[in-house]
C-alpha positions in Angstrom: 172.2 5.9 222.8 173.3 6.4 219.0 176.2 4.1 217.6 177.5 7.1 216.8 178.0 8.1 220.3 182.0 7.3 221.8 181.2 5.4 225.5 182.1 7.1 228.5 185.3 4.4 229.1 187.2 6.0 226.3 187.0 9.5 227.7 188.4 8.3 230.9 191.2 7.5 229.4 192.3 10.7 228.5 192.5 11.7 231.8 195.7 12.8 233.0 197.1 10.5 235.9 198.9 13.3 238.4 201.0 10.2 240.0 204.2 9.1 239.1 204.8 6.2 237.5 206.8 4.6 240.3 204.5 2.8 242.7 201.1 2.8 240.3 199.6 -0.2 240.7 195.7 0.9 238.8 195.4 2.8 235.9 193.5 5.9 236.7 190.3 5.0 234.3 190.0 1.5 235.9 189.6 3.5 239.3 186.8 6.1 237.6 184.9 3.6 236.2 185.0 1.5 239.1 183.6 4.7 241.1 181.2 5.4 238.4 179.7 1.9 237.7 179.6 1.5 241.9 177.4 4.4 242.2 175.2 3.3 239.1 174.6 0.1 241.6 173.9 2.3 244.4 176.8 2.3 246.5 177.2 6.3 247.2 180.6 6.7 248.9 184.2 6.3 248.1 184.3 3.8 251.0 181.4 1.7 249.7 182.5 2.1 246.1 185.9 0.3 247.3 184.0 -2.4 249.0 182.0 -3.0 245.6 185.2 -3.4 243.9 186.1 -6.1 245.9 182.8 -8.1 246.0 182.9 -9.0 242.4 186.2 -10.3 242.4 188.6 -10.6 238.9 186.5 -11.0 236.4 184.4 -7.7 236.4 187.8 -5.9 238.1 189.8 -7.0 234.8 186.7 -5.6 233.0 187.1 -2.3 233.9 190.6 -2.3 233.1 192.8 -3.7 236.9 196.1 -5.3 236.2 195.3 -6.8 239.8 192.9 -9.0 241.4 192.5 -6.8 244.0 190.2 -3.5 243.9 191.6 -0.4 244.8 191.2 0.2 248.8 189.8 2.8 250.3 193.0 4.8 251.1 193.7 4.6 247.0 190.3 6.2 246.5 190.8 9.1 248.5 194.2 9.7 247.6 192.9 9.8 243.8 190.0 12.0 244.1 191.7 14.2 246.5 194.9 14.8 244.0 193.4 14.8 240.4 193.5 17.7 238.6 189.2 18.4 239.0 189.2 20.6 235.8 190.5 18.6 233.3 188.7 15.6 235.0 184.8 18.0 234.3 186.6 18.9 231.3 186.5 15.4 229.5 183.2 14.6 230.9 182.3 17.4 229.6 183.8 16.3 225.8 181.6 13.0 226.8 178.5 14.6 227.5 179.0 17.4 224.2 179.6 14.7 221.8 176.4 12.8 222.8 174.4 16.0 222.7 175.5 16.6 219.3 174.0 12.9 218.3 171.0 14.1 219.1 168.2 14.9 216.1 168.7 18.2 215.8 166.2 20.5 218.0 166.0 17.9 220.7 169.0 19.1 222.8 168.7 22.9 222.4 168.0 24.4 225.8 170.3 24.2 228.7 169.5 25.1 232.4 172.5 26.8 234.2 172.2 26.7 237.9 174.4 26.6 241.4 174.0 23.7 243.8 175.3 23.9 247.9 176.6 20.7 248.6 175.9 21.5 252.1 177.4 18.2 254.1 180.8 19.4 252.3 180.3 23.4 253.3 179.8 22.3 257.3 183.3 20.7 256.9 184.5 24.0 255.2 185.8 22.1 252.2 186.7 24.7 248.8 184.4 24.7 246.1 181.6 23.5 248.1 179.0 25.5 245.8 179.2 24.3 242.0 178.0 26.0 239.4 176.2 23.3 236.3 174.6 23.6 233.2 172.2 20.7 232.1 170.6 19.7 229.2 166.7 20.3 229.8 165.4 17.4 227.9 168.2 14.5 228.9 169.5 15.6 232.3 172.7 15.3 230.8 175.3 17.7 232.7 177.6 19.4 230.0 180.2 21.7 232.1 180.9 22.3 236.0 182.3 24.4 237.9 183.2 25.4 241.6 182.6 28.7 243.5 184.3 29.3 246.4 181.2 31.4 247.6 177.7 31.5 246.1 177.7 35.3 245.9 180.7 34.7 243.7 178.5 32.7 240.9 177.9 36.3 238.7 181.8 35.6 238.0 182.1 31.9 237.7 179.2 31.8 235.2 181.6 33.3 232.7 183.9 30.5 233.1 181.0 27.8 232.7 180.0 29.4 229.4 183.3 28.6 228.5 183.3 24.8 228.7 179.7 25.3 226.7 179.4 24.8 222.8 176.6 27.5 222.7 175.8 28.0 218.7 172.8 27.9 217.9 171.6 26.3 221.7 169.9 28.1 224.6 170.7 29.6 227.8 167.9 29.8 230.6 168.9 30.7 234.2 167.3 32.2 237.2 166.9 36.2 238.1 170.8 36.1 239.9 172.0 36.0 236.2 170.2 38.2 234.3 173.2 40.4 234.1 174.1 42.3 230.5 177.6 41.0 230.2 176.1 37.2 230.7 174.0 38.0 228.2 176.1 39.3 226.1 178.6 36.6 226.7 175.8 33.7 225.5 175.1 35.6 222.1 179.3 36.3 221.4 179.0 32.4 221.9 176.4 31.8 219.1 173.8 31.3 221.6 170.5 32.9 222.7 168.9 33.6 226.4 165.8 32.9 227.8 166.0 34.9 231.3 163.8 36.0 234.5 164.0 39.9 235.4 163.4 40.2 239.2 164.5 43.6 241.2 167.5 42.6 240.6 166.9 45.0 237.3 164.8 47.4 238.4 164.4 49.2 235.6 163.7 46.4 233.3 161.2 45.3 235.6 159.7 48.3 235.6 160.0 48.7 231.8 158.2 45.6 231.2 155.7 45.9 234.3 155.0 49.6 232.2 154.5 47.5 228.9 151.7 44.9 230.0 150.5 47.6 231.9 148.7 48.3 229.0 148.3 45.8 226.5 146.1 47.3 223.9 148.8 50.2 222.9 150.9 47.3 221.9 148.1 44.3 220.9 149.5 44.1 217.8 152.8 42.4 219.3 151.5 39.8 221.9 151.3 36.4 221.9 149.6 34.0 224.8 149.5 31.3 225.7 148.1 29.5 228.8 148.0 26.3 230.5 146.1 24.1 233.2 147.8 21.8 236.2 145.8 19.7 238.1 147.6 17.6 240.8 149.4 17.4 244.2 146.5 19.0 245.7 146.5 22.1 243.7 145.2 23.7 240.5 147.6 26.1 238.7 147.2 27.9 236.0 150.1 30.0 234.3 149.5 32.4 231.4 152.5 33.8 229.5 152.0 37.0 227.2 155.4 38.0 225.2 155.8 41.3 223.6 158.2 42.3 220.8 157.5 46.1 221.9 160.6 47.0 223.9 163.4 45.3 220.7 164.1 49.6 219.8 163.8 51.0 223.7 166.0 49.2 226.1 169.4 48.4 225.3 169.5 45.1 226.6 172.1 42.8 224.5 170.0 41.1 221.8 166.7 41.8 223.5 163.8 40.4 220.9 161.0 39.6 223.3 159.9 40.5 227.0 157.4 38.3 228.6 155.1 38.5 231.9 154.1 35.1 233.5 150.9 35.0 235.6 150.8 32.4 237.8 147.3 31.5 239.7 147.7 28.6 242.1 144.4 27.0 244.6 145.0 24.8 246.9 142.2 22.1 246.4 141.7 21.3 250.4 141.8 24.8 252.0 140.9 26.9 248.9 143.6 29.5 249.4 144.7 31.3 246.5 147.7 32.7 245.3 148.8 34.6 242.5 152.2 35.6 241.3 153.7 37.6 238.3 157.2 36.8 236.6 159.1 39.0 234.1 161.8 37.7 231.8 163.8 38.5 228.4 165.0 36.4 225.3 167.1 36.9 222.3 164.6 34.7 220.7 162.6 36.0 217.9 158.9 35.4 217.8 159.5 33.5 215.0 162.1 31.6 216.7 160.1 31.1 220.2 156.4 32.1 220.5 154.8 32.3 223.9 153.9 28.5 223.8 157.5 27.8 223.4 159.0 30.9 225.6 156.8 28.9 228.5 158.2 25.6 227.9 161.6 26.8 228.2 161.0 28.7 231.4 159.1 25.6 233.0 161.8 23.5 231.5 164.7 25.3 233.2 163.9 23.6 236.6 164.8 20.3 235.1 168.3 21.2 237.1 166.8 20.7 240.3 164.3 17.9 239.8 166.7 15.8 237.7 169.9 16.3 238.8 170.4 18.3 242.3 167.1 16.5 243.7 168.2 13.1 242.6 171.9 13.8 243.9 170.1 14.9 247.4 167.9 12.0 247.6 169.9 9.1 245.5 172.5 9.9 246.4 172.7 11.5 249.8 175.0 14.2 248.4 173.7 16.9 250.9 175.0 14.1 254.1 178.2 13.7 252.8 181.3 15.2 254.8 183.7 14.6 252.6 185.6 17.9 252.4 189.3 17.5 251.3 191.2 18.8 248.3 188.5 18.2 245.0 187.0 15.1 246.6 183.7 16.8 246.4 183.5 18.1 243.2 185.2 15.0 242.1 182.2 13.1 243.9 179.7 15.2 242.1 181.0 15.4 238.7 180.9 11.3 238.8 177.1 11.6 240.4 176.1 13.5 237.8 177.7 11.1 234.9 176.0 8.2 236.7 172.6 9.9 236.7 173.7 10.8 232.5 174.3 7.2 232.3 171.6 6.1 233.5 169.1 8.6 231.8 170.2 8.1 228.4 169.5 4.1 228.9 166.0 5.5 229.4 165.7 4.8 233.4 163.3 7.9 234.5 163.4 6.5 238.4 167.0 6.7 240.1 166.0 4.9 243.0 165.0 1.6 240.9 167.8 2.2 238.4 170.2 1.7 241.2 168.4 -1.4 242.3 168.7 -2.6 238.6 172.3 -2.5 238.2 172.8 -3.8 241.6 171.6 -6.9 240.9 173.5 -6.5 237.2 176.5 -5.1 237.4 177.9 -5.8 234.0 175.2 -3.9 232.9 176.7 -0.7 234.7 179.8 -2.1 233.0 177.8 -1.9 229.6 176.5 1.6 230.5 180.6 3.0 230.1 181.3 1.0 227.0 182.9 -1.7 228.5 182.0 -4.9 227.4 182.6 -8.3 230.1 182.1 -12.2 230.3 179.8 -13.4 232.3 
């Protein structure tokens, strides 16, 4: 991470502690970095993460900023997470996770994924805000913004309110077919930003506008550009080929609209030989200057870094989809600190959760050392 870059510890901080004075034996940051540097070890509920602050005893617990020699019990966990005011908790880790975007060589951190997560333990125990809307950086895995949704059909409005938590100039937007909507579009380029989106029958006459243009490719030849590529692996062979077009910029009025694209996907299962072939449609603000067909298919392809970096690693790290905890924000107050432990852990260049875990188990200072916080041994 670049010197540059202000450590996690110092953003905790600013956190506003909801409890009055009377009666506060930890300071609020000693009790989210506890919880954050417990999970970095492995320890994946607010039970466990208590029963990690006591195994370490004063030293580390003075660390990370206790008055006390004892850790916070469990009873003092759930009262925190339950009470805190979940918003401005996102929005400094948000302010974390902007500021070490922004160190980044410029070009390296430009796309982010947005995409909604069920944490599905929490929804059987009907807790609020059970769905949560995120938006990731695709190259670091590093969740910028979050939000809840009281119901998933609901995420068309809350996407709004995650742009807002974004700093979108000059970065990019992909998402899945639910949001290619005009006024989310719109929204990213009043931001400063651009869109790389999939068209499904959701738009219907998009699709159909597009379907129309590759239809035939020689009346517009002139505006294409293709690119295609080869995967060989888990059993299969797939081959994707993405033609862009800057035909339609003049004849829909899609906000911004530079280029539409088809993808062609061609996938052959290796043992049975079955074959199956699928087409995509999608539309950018980018400019074919800006993002040829090579780079319009990197993006797309890239966007599923939300689920294979973050949701997948929260599922199977972190058994986010087992837990029950359901009351007041302990769930999005559980995920927001998942996602800043996977952040962590990412930007010290661990690619493997499971064995990052198992790392800083057997060192915890180096968790410590993860949030800025320097300890004796």
């Amino acid at each position: 991470m670049p010197d540059s870059v202000i450590p996690l510890i110092e953003f905790l901080v600013e956190v506003p502690d909801f409890r009055a004075a009377r009666g506060r034996r930890h300071p609020l940051a000693a009790i989210l970095a506890l919880a954050c540097a417990a999970l970095l070890c492995g320890y994946r509920s607010y039970s466990a993460m208590a029963e990690w602050g006591r195994n370490y005893g004063a030293p580390l617990l003075g660390a990370l900023g206790f008055r006390h020699a004892t850790a916070p019990c469990v009873g003092t966990l759930h009262f925190v997470f339950r009470h805190i005011d979940v918003g401005q908790f996102e929005a400094c880790l948000g302010r974390w996770a902007h500021q070490v975007l922004a160190a980044q060589p410029p070009g390296a951190a430009a796309a982010l994924a947005t995409d909604g997560k069920t944490l599905r333990g929490s929804q059987k125990g009907g807790a609020p805000g059970a769905h949560l809307l995120a938006a990731v950086s695709q190259r670091l895995g590093l969740t910028l913004a979050q939000c809840a949704v009281a119901d998933k059909t609901n995420e068309l409005t809350a996407i709004h309110q995650l742009l807002e938590g974004l700093v979108l100039n000059g970065r990019i937007i992909t998402a899945d077919a639910l949001h290619t909507q005009r006024p989310f579009a719109q929204a990213v380029l009043d931001a400063g930003g651009d869109y790389v989106l999939i068209a499904k029958e959701n738009q219907p006459h998009l699709c159909e506008d597009i379907r129309t243009l590759f239809a035939e490719p020689q009346v517009v030849a002139d505006t294409l550009t293709q690119t295609t590529t080869l995967d060989l692996g888990h059993g299969r062979i797939e081959t994707r080929r993405l033609t862009a077009s800057s035909a339609l910029i003049d004849y829909t009025p899609w906000p911004g609209l530079q280029q539409v694209f088809q993808i062609e996907r061609t996938i052959i299962i290796k043992k049975t030989g079955q074959r199956r072939h699928e087409i995509v449609y999608g539309v950018t603000s980018l400019t074919p200057q800006q993002a040829n067909a090579h780079r319009l298919l990197q993006l797309v392809r890239g966007h599923w870094c939300i689920e294979n970096r973050t949701h997948w690693v929260r599922d199977v790290t972190f058994d986010e989809d087992r837990s029950t905890v359901r009351r007041g924000s302990i769930p999005q107050v559980m995920a927001a600190l998942r996602n800043s432990a996977i952040a962590l852990a990412r930007l010290a260049g661990h690619t493997n959760m499971a064995a990052a875990c198992r790392h800083y188990a057997a060192q915890p200072r180096a968790a410590l050392a993860l949030l800025g916080i320097q300890s004796e041994n």
